[in-house]
C-alpha positions in Angstrom: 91.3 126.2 105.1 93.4 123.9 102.5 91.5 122.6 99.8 93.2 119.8 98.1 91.3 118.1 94.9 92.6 115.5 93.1 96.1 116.2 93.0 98.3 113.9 91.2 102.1 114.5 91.0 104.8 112.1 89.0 108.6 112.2 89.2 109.5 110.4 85.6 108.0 107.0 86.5 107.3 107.6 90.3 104.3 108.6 90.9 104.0 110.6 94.2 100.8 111.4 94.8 97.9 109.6 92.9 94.7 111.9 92.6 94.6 112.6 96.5 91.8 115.0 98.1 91.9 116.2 101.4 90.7 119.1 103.4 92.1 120.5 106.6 90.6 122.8 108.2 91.6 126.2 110.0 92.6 126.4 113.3 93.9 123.1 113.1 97.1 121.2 113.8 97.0 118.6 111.3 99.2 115.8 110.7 100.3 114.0 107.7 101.9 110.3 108.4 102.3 107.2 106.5 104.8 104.5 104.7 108.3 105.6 103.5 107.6 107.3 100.5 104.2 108.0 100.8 103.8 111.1 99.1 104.1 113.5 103.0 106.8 115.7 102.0 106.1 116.0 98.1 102.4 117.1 99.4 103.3 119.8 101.6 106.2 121.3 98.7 102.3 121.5 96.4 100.4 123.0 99.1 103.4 125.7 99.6 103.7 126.3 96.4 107.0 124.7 95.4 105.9 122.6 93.3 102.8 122.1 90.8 100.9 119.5 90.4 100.1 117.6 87.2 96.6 117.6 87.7 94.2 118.8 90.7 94.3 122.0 92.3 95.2 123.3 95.6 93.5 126.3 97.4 94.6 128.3 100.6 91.0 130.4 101.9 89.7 129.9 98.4 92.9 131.1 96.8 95.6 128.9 94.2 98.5 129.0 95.8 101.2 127.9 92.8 102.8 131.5 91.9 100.6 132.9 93.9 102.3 135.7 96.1 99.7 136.9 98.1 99.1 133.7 99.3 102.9 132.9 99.9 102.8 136.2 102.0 100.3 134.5 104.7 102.4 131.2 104.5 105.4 129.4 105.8 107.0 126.0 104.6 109.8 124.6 107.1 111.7 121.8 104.8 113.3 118.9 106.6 116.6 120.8 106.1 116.2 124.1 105.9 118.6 126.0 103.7 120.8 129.2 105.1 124.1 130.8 103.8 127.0 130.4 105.2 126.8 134.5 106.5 123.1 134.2 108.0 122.0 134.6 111.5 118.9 135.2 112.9 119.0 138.9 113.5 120.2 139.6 109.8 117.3 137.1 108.3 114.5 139.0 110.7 115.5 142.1 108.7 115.2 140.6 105.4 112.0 138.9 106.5 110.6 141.8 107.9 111.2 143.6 104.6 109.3 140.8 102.3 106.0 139.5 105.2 104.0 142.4 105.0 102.2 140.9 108.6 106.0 140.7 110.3 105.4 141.0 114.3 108.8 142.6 115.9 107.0 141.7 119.1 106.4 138.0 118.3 109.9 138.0 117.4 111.4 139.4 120.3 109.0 136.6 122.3 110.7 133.7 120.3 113.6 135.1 121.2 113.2 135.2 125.0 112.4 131.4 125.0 114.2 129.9 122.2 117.5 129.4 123.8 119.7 129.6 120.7 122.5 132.8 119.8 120.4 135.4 117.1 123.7 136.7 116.4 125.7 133.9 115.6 126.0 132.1 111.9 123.2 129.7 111.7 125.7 127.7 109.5 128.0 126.8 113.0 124.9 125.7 114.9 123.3 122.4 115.5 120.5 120.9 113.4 118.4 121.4 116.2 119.4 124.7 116.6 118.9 125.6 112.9 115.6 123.8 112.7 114.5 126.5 116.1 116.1 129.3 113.8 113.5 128.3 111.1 110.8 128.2 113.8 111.5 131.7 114.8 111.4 133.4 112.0 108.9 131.5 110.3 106.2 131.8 113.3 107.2 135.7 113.3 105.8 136.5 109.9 102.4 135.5 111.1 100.7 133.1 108.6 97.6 132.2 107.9 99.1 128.1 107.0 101.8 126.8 108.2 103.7 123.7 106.9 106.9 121.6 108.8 108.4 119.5 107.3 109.9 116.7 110.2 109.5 119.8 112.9 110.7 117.3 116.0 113.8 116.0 114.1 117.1 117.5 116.1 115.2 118.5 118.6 116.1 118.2 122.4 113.0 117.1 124.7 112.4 120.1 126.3 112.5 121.9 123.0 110.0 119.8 121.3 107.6 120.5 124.3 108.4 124.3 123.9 107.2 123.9 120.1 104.2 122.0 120.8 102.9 124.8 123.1 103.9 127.8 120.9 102.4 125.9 117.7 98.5 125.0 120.2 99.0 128.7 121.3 99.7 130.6 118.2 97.0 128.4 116.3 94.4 129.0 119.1 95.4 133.4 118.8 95.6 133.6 115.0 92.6 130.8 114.2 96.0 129.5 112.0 96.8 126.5 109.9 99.3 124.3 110.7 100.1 121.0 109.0 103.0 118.7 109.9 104.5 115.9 108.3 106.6 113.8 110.7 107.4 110.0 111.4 107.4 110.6 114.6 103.7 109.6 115.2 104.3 109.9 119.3 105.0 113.5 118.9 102.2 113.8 116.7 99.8 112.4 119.2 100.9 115.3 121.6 99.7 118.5 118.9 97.6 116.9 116.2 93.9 117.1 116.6 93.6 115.6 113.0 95.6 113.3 111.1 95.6 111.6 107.2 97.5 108.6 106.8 99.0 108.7 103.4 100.4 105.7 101.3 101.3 105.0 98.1 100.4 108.8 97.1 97.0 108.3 98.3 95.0 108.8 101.6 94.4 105.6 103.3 92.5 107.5 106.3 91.5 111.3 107.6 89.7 111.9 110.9 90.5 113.8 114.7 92.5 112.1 116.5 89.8 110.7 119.2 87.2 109.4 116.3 89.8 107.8 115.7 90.2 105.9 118.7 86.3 105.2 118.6 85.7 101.6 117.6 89.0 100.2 117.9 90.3 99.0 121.8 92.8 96.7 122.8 92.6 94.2 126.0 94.4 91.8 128.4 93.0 88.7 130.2 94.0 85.9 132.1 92.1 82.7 131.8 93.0 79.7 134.0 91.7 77.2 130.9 93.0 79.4 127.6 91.3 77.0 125.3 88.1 78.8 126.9 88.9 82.0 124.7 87.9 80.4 121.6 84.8 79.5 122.2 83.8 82.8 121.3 86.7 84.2 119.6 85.1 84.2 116.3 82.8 86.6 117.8 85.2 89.4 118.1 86.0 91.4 115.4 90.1 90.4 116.6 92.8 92.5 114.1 96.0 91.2 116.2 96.2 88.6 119.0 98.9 87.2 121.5 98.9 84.3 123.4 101.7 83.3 126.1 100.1 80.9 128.7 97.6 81.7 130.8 98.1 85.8 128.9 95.6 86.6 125.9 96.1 90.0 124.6 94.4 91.0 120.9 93.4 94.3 119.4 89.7 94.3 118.2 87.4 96.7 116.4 83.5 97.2 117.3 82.0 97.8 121.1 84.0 97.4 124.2 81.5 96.8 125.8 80.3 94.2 124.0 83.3 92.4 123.9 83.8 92.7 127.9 80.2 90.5 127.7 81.4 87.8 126.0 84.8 87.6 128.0 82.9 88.0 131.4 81.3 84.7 130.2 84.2 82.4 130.3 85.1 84.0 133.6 88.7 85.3 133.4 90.8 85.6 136.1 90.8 89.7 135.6 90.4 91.8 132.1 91.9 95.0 131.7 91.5 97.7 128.6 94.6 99.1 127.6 95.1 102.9 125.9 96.1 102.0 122.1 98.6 104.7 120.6 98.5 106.5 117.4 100.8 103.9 116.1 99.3 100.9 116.9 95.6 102.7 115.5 97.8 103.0 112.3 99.3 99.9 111.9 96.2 98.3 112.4 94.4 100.4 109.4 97.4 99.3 107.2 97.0 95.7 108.2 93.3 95.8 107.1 94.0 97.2 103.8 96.5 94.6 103.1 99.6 96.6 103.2 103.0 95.6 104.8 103.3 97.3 107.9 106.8 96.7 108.0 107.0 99.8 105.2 104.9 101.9 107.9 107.4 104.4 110.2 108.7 103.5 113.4 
């Protein structure tokens, strides 16, 4: 479990985070989303230890985790651009790892090797950025953690690979009752792994919950009326966060009960209603419109 208590972190007059909390839980795949400069990746660099916060603390199982090396044995950061030398490939890093993660599995290695399809003995430095990024994944996964922490996992990454990493992230989480947190603006891919998510902005958290509470209480619906004047008869008896009209074509985004709200339409008669599925990115932008912020800030 990560325990994060009022953690505030400033960069000269930025100020990153502002006195955010949040728990995530283990055996989790947790994601971390919000506005451009939010506060994701500065989060994860305290939570791995790379930085330290200015006030607040940060525990891994109970444990501090700033210059803390037994907690840095049981945990991985991937950055957005992980760093190799010009001389490393994947076979010579496994031996260095293997030499420094006391829990280092040769036979999870040799796994990741089967399926990732990338060259262990060629310079990481002459691959792709996807291909680097699956490098990272490799040996990063084969040191066994407890947490761990990506950094824009998807970015680089060719279709099929991203659906190779979902499935070895859900599976290795679900074996090892592991952490693993990932920030990422890439909130479809998200919707795919995450069972919870926090929405972050301006260093704080706007929102934490799984991903299907959050779909509770929020729906979004199209109707066809053959008088569209009819709708407003009772349109200030839906609780309507974003509406379109075009013709005869209503379609709005609501919070409260469904089912209450296919009432009131049923009683201007509509030529046919239909519920739509609402995405992980409309469910955010609708949270940031309610708070009052500019969605146009909020990641595509």
């Amino acid at each position: 479990m990560i325990e994060i208590k009022g953690v505030t972190k400033t960069f000269g007059n930025v100020t990153a985070l502002n006195n955010t909390t949040l728990t995530i839980g283990s055996g989790s795949v947790f994601g971390l989303v919000g506005s451009n400069g939010a506060g994701k990746s500065t989060l994860l660099r305290i939570i791995a230890g790379v930085y330290r916060a200015d006030s607040g603390s940060v525990k891994i199982n109970s444990r501090e985790t700033f210059e803390n090396n037994k907690v840095k044995q049981n945990l991985i950061f991937i950055s957005d651009y992980p760093y190799f030398s010009s001389f490393d490939t994947v076979d010579k890093l496994a031996k260095i790892y293997k030499t420094i993660y006391e829990n280092w599995s040769d036979e999870k290695f040799e796994y990741l090797k089967s399926v990732f399809p990338i060259d262990t003995k060629a310079k990481i430095s002459q691959m792709s950025k996807g291909m680097q990024r699956q490098a990272a994944i490799m040996l990063g996964i084969s040191t066994m953690p407890e947490c761990i922490l990506f950094d824009e996992i998807f970015d680089g990454l060719d279709p099929v690979i991203r659906e190779l990493v979902k499935r070895i992230l859900i599976d290795f989480v679900e074996e090892n009752n592991a952490t693993v947190v990932i920030a990422s603006h890439n909130l479809r891919e998200l919707e795919d792994v995450c069972d919870h998510v926090a929405l972050l902005h301006l260093g704080g958290v706007l929102l934490e919950n799984d991903i299907d509470a959050l779909k509770l209480g929020i729906f979004r619906v199209q109707l066809a009326l053959n008088n569209p004047q009819d709708f407003e008869k009772i349109e200030k008896e839906l609780n309507i966060v974003k509406i379109s009209k075009l013709g005869k074509m209503i379609e709005f985004t609501a919070r409260g009960s469904i089912d209450t709200a296919r009432e009131l339409l049923e009683s201007i008669n509509p030529l046919f209603i239909e519920t739509l599925p609402l995405t992980l990115e409309e469910l955010f932008i609708s949270e940031m419109e309610v708070a009052g912020y500019d969605i146009n800030n909020l990641v595509k």
